[in-house]
N, C-alpha and C positions, 0 to 999 in steps of 0.2 A: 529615159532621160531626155531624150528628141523630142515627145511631148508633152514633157514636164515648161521645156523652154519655150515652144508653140502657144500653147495654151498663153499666158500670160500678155503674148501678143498679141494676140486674136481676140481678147478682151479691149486692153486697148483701142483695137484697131474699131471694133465694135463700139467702142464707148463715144470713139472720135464720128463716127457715122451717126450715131445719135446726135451729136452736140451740133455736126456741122448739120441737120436737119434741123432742129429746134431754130439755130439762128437764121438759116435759111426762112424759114416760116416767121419768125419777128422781122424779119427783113421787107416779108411781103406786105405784113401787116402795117409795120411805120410806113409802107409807103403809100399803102393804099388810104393811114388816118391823114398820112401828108393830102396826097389828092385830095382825098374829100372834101379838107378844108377849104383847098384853096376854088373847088366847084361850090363849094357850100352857098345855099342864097336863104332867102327866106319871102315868104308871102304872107298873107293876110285875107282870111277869109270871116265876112259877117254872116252869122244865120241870124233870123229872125222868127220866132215860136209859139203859135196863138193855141195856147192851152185848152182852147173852148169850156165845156164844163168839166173840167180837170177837179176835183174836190184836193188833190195833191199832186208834188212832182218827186217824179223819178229820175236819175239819172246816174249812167250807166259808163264805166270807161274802162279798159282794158288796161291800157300803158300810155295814154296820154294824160298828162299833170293837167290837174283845173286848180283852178282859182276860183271862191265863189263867193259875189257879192251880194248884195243889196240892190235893188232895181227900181228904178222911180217909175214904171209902166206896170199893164198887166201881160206882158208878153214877158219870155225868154228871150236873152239877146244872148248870140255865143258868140266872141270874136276870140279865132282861134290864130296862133300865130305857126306856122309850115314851115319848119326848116326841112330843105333837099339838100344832098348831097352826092354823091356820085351815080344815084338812081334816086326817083323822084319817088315821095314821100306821098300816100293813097287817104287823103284827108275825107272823112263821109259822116254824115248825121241822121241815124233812120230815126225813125217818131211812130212808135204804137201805142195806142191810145196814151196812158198819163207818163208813159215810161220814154228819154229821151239820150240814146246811147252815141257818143262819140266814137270813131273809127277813126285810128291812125296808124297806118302798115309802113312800117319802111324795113329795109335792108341791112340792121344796123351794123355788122359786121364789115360790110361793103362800104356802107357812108357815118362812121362815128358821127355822133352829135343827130341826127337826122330825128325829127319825130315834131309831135306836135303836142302844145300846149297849149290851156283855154281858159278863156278870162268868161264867167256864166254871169248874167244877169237876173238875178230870180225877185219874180214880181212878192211882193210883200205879202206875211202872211199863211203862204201857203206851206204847208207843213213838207220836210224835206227830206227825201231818202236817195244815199248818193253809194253806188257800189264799185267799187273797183277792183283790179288785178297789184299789178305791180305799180301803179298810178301812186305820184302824191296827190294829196287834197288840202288845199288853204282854204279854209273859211273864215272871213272879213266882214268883221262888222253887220253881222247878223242879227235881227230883232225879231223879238215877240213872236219864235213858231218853235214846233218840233223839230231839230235835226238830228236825224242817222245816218250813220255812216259807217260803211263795213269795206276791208280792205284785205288783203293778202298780206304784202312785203310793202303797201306801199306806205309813206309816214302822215302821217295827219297832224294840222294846225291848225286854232282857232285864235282870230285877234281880235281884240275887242266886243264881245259878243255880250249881247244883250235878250238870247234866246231865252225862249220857259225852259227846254230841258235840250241838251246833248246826248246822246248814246253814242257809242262806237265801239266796231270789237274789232279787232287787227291780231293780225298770226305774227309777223317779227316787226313790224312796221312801230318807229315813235308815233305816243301821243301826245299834243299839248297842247292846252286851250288854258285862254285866260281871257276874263270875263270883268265887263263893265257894269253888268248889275248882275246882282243874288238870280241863281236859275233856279228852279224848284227842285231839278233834278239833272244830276252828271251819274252817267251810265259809262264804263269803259272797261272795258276786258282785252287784255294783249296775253300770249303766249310767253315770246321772249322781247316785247317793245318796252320802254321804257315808259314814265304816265308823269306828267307835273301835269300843274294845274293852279291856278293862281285866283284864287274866290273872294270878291270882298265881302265884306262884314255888313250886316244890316239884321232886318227882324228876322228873317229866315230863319229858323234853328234845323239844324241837320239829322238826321238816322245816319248815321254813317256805317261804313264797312272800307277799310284801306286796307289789304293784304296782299304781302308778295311770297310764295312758296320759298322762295332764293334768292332774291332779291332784297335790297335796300331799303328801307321806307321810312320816309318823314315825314311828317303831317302834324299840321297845326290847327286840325280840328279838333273841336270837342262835339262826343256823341251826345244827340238829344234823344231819346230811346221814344221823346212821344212828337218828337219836331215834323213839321208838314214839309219838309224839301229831305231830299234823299242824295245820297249821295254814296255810291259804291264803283270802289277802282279796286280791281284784282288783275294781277298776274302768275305768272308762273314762275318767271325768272325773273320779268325783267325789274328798275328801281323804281320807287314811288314817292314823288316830292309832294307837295299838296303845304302853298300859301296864302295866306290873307292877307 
């Protein structure tokens, strides 16, 4: 009977030492995201990247977000934006031959928001393969080349593009690209990411393949089974939108 009535306490009492540990440890952390903020700063660094006889470009990023434009040179231009925060944020650029990898280390745990993000300048033309981890990728106004792009988690977006062909294959990461003229070819494969896609209308006729295992799909193609542009989006899970 003695420790029928024990028991019942000692749970409690147990349950209460959890609870006051958990808040104890969000205690540490609001204060440490408070800090952070208030040390938070940011810099600005240019690279500058003479491709020499590069036939194409590579590049490479872990967890830092790029943005990638259109470039009036024949060089790479990276202006990359560094935020620090309660420990300073490890910005670096190594370059092997055509292949051209961002490094950005920080603490996030320690300094919420800290990391680094990059605005690419890619000279015209040259055919584009961009790899990432957990990194997003914005592609902007892009012409007249090949671009690939493969990712993990991270989401991928295309605006106004005017490329011959897109590929991308992403593990949970969104797709979305929407295009200012007809590509000959949109290539995209996600596991569980989502896929729109917005194609105008012109001579192009399509092959198409739009399929989602368990996912949702709409699309507003019609298949040309002998059309010269191609066009195939599959997933696993996730939905499939696809406009004109």
């Amino acid at each position: 009977m003695m420790s029928g009535d024990y028991e019942p306490v000692s749970l409690i009492r147990g349950s209460m030492r959890i609870l006051l540990s958990v808040l104890a440890a969000l205690a540490v952390v609001g204060v440490l995201s408070l800090t952070s903020i208030l040390f938070r700063s940011e810099r600005t660094a240019v690279n500058d990247v003479d491709l020499g006889n590069s036939s194409q470009l590579a590049i490479r990023s872990t967890n830092s977000d790029l943005k990638i434009v259109e470039g009036s040179g024949d060089r790479v231009v990276i202006r990359a934006k560094v935020t620090d925060g309660l420990s300073s944020t490890t910005y670096e650029i190594h370059r092997q031959n055509n292949e051209i990898e961002i490094v950005g280390r920080c603490t996030r745990w320690l300094s919420p928001g800290c990391g680094v993000s990059a605005t690419i300048e890619v000279p015209k033309d040259y055919p584009l393969l961009v790899a990432t981890g957990s990194a997003d990728v914005h592609a902007m106004g892009l012409t007249d080349r090949v671009v690939t792009i493969g990712t993990s988690s991270g989401d991928v977006t295309g605006d106004h593009l005017r490329v011959q062909e897109l590929a991308v294959v992403a593990d949970s990461g969104d797709v979305s690209a929407t295009f200012e003229k007809q590509p000959y070819a949109l290539k995209v494969t996600t596991e569980n990411g989502d896929i729109s896609a917005t194609i105008p209308r012109g001579k192009i006729k399509y092959q198409t393949t739009v399929r989602s295992k368990t996912g949702d799909v709409a699309s507003k193609l019609v298949d040309a089974p002998r059309g010269r542009g191609l066009i195939r989006l599959l997933s696993d899970s996730g939905d499939i939108t696809v406009r004109r």
